[in-house]
C-alpha positions, 0 to 999 in steps of 0.5 A, spaced: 091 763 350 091 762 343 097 759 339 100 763 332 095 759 328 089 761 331 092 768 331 093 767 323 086 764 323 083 769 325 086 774 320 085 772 314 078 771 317 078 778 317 081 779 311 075 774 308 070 780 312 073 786 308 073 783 302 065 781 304 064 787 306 068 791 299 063 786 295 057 787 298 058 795 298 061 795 291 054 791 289 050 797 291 055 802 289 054 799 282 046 798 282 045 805 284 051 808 279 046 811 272 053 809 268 060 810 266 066 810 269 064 808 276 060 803 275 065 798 271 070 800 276 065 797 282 064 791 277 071 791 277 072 791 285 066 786 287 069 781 282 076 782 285 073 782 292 070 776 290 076 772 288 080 774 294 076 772 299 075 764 295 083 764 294 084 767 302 078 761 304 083 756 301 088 757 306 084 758 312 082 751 310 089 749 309 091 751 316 085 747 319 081 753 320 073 754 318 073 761 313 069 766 314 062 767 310 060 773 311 061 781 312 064 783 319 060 786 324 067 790 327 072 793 326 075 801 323 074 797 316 067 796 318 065 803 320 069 806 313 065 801 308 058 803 313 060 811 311 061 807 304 054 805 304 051 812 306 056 815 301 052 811 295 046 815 298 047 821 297 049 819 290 055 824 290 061 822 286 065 826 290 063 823 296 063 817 294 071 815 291 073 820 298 069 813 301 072 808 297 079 811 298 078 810 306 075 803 305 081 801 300 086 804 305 084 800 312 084 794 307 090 796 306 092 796 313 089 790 315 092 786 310 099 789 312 097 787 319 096 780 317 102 779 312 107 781 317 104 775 321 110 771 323 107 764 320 105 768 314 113 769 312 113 762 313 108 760 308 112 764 302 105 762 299 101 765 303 105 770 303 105 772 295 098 771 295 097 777 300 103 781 297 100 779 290 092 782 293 096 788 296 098 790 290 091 789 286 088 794 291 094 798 291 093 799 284 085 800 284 087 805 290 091 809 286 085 809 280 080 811 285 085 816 287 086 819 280 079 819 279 078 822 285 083 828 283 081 829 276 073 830 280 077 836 283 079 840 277 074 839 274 070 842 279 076 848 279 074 849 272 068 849 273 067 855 278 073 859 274 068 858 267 062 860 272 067 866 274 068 868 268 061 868 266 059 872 271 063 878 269 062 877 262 054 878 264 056 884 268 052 890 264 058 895 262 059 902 267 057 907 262 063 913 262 
């Protein structure tokens, strides 16, 4: 039977995979973008990612543990950053932040899960470090969001502009 440390173990080795996963996707995002907005907001979640999982590596050491090194292979966060990966293919921008807010949201839930952990609250350290990641991802979920939204009027307008268009082409019926 495993004991609340194994248990707290073992979440924060999860969040470590995620966060693997979210730099390893975000590299790839970042390497297959031509440019602009995109790839410096990837460039700004790899390094994010990055120092969550050193900081998150610290204490599973510190509880005893042996941290995570590498991506995990299971999981619903797992499938939402390997829809991630295919959405980078397709090189469709819209596509793409729909895939990121996913893979942030169960980032979300799975950190969640952990910080309501029993041995957590009793590590108010641990504890802020968790609350302080939430709110990180938090606020990057809520740029990925808005430019998500501002995707989706742009492209309204551009379909009411083609619209109009149309009808200005229209040859005039002659009385």
């Amino acid at each position: 039977m495993q004991n609340q440390y194994d248990i707290l173990l073992k979440g924060l080795n999860e969040l470590i995979e995620i966060n693997y996963n979210r730099i390893e996707n975000y590299r790839k995002a970042e390497q297959n973008m031509d440019g602009g907005d995109l790839k410096n907001l990837f460039h700004g979640m790899l390094n994010e990612s990055e120092h969550f999982a050193e900081a998150l590596a610290e204490h599973v050491v510190k509880f005893g543990g042996e941290p995570a090194t590498s991506s995990t292979l299971i999981g619903k966060a797992h499938q939402i950053w390997v829809d991630f990966k295919a959405s980078i293919v397709s090189n469709n921008r819209e596509t793409i932040l729909t895939s990121c807010e996913s893979g942030d949201k169960a980032t979300l839930e799975a950190y969640e899960t952990v910080l309501a952990s029993d041995k957590v609250q009793a590590s108010p350290d641990l504890s802020q470090l968790l609350k302080s990641q939430i709110s990180s991802i938090t606020e990057s979920l809520k740029i990925i969001q808005s430019l998500k939204k501002s995707q989706h009027h742009a492209k309204a307008e551009q379909e009411v502009l083609d619209n109009q268009q149309e009808v200005l082409d229209k040859p005039m019926p002659v009385s």
